[in-house]
C-alpha positions in Angstrom: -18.1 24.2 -8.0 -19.4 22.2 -11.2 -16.6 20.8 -13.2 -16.1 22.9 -16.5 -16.4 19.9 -19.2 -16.9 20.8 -22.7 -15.7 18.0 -24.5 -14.9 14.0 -23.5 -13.3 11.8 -26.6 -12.1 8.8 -25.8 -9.5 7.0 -28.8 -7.6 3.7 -28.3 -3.7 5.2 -29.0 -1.9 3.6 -31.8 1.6 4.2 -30.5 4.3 1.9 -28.2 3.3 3.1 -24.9 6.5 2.8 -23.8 7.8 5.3 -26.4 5.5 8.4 -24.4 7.6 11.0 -23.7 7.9 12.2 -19.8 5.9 15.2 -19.5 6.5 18.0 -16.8 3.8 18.2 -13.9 3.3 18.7 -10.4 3.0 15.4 -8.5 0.6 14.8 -5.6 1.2 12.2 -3.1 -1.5 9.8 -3.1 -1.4 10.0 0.9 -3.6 13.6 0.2 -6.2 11.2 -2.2 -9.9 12.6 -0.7 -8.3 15.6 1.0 -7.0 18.0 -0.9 -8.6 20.4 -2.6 -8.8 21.3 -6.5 -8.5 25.4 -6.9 -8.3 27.1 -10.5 -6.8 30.5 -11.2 -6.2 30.0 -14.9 -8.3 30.1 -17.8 -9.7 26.4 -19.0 -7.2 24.1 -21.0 -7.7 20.9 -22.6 -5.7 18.0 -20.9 -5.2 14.2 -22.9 -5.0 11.7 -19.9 -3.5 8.6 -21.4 -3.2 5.2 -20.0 0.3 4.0 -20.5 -0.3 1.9 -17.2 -0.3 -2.0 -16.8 -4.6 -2.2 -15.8 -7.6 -0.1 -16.6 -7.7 3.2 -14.4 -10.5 5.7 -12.9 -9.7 9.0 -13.5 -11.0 11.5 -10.1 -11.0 14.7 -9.6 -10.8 16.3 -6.4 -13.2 18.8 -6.3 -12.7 22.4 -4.4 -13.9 20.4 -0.8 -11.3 18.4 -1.6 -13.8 15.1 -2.6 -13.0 12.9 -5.3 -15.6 13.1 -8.0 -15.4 10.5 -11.3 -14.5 11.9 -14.4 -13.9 8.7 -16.9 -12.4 5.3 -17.0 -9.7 4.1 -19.8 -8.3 1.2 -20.8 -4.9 0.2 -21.3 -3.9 2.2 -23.8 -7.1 4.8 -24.2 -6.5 8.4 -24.5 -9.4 11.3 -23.2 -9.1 15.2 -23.8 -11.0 16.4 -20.7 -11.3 20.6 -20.1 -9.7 21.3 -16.6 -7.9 24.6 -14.9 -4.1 24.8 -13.6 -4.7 23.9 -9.9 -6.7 21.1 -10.4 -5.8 17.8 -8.9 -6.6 14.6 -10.4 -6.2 10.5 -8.8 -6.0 8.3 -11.2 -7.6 4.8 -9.3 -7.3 1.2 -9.8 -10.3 -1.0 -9.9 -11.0 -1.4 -6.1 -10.7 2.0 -5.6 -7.0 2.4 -4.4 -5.3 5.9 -5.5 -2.1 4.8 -7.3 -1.2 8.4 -8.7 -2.2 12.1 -8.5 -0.8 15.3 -9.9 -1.9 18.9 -9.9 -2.6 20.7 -13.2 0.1 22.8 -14.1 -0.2 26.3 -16.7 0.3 25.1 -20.5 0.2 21.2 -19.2 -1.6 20.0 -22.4 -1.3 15.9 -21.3 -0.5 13.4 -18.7 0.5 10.1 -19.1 -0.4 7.2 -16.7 2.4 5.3 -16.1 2.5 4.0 -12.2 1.9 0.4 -11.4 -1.1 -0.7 -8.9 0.1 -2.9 -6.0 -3.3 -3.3 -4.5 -2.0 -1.8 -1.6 -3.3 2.2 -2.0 -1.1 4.7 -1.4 0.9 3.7 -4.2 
């Protein structure tokens, strides 16, 4: 299933990161990072990932097989509207590849704030 893109901006955000307020989603444990599988019942909404982490992060998707397929890299700091369906699940990656945190897309879910710290570990 192709991943229904329309529009990728990327913006360096201008606000305290640590002044993001908590949004509601459904967390993923990163235990399920290459397994489970991405399903969308919704119509398409617009999602602003933003890097409020410590490092850089890779933002995955796991597609409907469940495989993790790369969507975009940010920066501490870095914001990215990306198109995506309630259902879909998304790892956000370190640099070596370990998945430090994943959530599913929920209804109405207009952003999601990276905020977990890599230990190097995976799994995190």
């Amino acid at each position: 299933m192709p991943i229904r893109a329309t529009s990728l901006v990327i913006s360096a955000t201008a606000c305290f990161l640590g002044a993001l307020p908590a949004i509601a989603q459904e967390a993923v444990d990163c235990r399920q990072f290459n397994s489970i599988a991405s399903y969308a019942p919704g119509p398409g909404m617009e999602i602003t990932f933003t890097n409020a982490s410590e490092s850089r992060r890779t933002v995955m998707w796991q597609d409907t097989s469940g495989a993790p397929v790369y969507l975009m890299d940010l920066n501490v700091g870095e914001s990215a509207g990306y198109m995506v369906g309630p259902g879909d699940i998304f790892a956000m990656v370190d640099g070596p590849g370990n998945c430090v945190e994943m959530f599913r897309a929920t209804a109405g879910q207009s952003q999601y704030v990276m905020r977990a710290i890599a230990t190097g570990a995976g799994g995190d």
